[in-house]
N, C-alpha and C positions, 0 to 999 in steps of 0.2 A: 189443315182446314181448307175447304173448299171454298172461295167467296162467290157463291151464286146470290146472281140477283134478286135484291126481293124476298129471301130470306131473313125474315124477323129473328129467327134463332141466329144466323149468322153474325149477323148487325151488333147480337147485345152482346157475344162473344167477341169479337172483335174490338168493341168499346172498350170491355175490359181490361184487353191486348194491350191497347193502348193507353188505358190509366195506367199501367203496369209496366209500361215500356217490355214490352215481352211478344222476340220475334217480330213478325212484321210492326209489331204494333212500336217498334222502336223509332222506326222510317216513318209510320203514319202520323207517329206522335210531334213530328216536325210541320203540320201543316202540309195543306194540299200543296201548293207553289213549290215549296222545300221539296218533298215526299216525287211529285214530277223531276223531278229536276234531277236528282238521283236517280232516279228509276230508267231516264234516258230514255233514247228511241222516239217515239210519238207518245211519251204520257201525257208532255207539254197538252196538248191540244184533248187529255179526259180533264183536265186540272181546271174546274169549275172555282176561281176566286179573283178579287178586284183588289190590287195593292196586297195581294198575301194573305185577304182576308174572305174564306169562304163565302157563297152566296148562301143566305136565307131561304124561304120556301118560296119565296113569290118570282114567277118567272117574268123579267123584266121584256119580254116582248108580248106579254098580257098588257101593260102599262109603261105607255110611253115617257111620259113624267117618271117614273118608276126607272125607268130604261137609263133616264138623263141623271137621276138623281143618283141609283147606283155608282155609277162610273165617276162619280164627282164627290161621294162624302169622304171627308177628310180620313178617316179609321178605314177607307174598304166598301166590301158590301155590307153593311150594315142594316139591319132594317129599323133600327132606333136612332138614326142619323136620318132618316128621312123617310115619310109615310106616304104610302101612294092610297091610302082610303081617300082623296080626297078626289080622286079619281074612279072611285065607288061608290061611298055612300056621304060624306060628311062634306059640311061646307067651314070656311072661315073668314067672314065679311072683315074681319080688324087685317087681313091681308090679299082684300080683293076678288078671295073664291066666294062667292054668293050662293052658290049652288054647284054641286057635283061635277069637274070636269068631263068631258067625250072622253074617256080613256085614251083612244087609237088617233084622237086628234095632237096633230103635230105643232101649231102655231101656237104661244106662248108656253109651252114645256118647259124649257128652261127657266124661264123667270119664272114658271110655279113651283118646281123643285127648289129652288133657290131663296125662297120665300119659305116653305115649307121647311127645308133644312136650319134659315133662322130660327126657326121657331122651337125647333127638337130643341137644339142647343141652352134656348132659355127655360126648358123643359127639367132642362138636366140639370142646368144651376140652380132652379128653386125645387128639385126633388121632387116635383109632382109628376104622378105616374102618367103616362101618356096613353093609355086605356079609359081615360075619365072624358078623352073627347068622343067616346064613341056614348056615353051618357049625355053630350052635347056639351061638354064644358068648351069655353071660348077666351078668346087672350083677355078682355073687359072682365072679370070676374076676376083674372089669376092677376092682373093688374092691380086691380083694387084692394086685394088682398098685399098684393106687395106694398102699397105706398101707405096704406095702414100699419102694415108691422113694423116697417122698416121708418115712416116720418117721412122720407124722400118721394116728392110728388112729381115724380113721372109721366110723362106724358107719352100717348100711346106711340107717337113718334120715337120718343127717345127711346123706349123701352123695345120698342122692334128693331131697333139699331143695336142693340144693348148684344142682340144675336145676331145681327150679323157683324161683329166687333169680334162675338167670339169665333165664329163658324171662320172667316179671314186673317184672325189669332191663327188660328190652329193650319189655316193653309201655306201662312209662311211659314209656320214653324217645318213643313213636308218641304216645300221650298229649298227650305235650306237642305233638306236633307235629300234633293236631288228629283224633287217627286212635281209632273211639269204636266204639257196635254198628253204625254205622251201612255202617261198612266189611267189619264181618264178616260178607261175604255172599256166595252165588253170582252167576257171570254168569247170565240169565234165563234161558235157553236150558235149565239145568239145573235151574232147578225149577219148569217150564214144561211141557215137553219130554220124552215118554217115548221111552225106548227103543226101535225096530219094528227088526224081525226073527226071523230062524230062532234059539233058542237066546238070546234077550235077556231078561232081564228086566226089564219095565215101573213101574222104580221112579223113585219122585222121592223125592229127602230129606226129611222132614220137618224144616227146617232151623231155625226158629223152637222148637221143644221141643227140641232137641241142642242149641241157644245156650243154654236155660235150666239144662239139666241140667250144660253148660259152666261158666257164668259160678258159680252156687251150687259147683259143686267146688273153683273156682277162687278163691273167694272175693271175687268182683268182683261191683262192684252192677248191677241192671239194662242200665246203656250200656257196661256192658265196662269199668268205671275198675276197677282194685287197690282196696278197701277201705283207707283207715287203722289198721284192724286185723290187715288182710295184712298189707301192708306192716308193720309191727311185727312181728311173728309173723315175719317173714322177716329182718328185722334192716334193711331199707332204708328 
């Protein structure tokens, strides 16, 4: 089998390949990261993923938040770990976005991914689908629904805390397992690499000042660890 580019017939053949573990689809079936790494030479630098975890469709030098968030959700590139609509079309005033980020603006990026990534997280613990904010759902609704069902009367503070308890859960648990700033980064490609074309814009993240504006909101020191301060301040 030929793998040309852009080839739809190819793509679904190859899928198969790979549910099948048959021939290449043996190597592919390990994950991009995996799959380079074997393959040797310069595959490293076609090998498009964050912590081992492929990228999504949204190219993070379209959205700078996006850019910062990527390189930072606990699981990888994830695009359910952190939404850069908010740097499109949606707002969420219970965490300071009042109205649609500048995309390609760079100052507060990090503390909006970071805020944003809370929020996934308390997304994921009460099961609602995260498609509902594009119908305009907002934390105040999913709140009040919570301290109804449940009797525990929450307050909007506590309940935003509530994620980021879990989102810095889940980062020492990487922690331990070795995972520091040095992970929180783009493939090269994307800060490397501009844009060309009709209608593109020629950005590259400034990824190294959104980690820093990151990490101080986050209260994490230089390499990306939780403080002993956080972590108290968050009860873990």
């Amino acid at each position: 089998m030929e793998l040309l580019w852009g080839s739809g017939e190819v793509m679904v053949k190859m899928t198969e390949k790979i549910a099948k573990r048959e021939g290449l689809g043996q190597l592919l079936g390990e994950g991009v990261r995996i799959a380079a790494e074997k393959i040797g030479k310069n595959a490293v630098e076609f090998s498009l993923h964050i912590k081992g975890q492929e990228l999504p469709a949204h190219d993070p030098r379209s959205f700078n938040a996006g850019a910062v968030g990527y390189a930072t959700i606990n699981r990888g590139a994830c695009h359910l770990g952190f939404t850069h609509v908010f740097e499109r079309v949606l707002s969420m005033p219970e965490i300071g976005i009042d109205q649609p980020l500048q995309r390609l603006e760079v100052k507060g990026k990090g503390e909006a991914a970071a805020k944003t990534q809370n929020i996934m997280g308390l997304f994921d613990s009460l099961k609602v689908c995260k498609f509902a904010m594009f119908g305009g759902l907002k934390m105040t609704p999913i709140l009040g629904w919570y301290n109804m069902v449940t009797g525990i009367p929450l307050t909007m503070e506590e309940f935003l805390k509530t994620g980021e308890r879990i989102f810095n859960l889940k980062r020492m648990y990487n922690v331990r397992c070795g995972i520091s700033r040095k992970d929180d980064t783009l493939p090269g490609r994307f800060l490397t690499l501009k844009h060309q074309g009709e209608g593109l814009t020629p950005n590259l993240p400034p990824l190294g000042q959104m980690l820093a504006d990151y990490y101080e909101y986050r209260g994490w020191n230089e390499e990306g660890i939780p403080t002993p301060e956080k972590l108290r301040d968050l009860g873990l």
